[in-house]
C-alpha positions as CSV (number, residue, x, y, z in Angstrom):
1,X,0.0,0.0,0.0
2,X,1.1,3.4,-1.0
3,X,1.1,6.0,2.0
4,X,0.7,10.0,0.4
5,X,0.6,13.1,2.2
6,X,-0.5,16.4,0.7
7,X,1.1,19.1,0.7
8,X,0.4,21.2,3.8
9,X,2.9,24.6,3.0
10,X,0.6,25.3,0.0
11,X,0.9,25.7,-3.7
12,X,4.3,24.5,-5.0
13,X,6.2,28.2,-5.6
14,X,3.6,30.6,-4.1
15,X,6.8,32.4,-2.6
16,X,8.3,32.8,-5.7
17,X,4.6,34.1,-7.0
18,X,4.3,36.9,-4.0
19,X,7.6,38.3,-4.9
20,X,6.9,38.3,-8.6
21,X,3.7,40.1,-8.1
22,X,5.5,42.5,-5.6
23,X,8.0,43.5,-8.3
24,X,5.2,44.1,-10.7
25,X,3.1,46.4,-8.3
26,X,6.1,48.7,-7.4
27,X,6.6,48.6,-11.6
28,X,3.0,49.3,-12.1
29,X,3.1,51.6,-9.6
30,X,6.1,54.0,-10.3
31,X,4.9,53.4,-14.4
32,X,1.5,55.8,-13.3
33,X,4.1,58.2,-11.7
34,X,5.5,58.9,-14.7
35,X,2.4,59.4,-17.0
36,X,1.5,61.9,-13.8
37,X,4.3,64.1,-14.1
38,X,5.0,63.4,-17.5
39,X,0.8,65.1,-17.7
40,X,1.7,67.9,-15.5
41,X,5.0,68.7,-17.3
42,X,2.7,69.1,-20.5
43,X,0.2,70.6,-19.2
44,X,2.9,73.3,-18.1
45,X,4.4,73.8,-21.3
46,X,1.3,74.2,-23.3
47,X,-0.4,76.8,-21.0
48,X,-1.2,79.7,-22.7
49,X,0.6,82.2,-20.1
50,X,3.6,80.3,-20.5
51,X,5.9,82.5,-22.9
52,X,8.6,79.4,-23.1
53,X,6.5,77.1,-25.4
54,X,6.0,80.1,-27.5
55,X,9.6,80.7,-27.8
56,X,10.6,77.8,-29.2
57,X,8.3,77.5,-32.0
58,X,9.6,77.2,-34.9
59,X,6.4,77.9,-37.4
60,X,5.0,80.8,-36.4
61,X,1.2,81.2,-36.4
């Protein structure tokens, strides 16, 4: 007769998983960072007060 025992420290590489999904939340994370200050960073060069964006054009209207 065969005697088995499960497995009782759970899934087979869940350790592994946590710190995989850990890396990708900080990535995820710091990724929307940049779009936010890479938003406000336009939004500041295209405001119409703003002589710098003016400046540099180099087609005038």
């Amino acid at each position: 007769m065969i005697d088995m025992h499960g497995n009782s420290s759970g899934p087979l590489g869940i350790a592994r998983l946590c710190g995989i999904v850990g890396v990708m939340s900080v990535g995820l994370f710091l990724s929307v960072l940049a779009h936010i200050i890479a938003a406000i960073a336009w939004g500041t060069a295209v405001a119409p007060s703003s002589r710098v964006p003016r400046q540099g054009r180099a087609v005038p209207r």
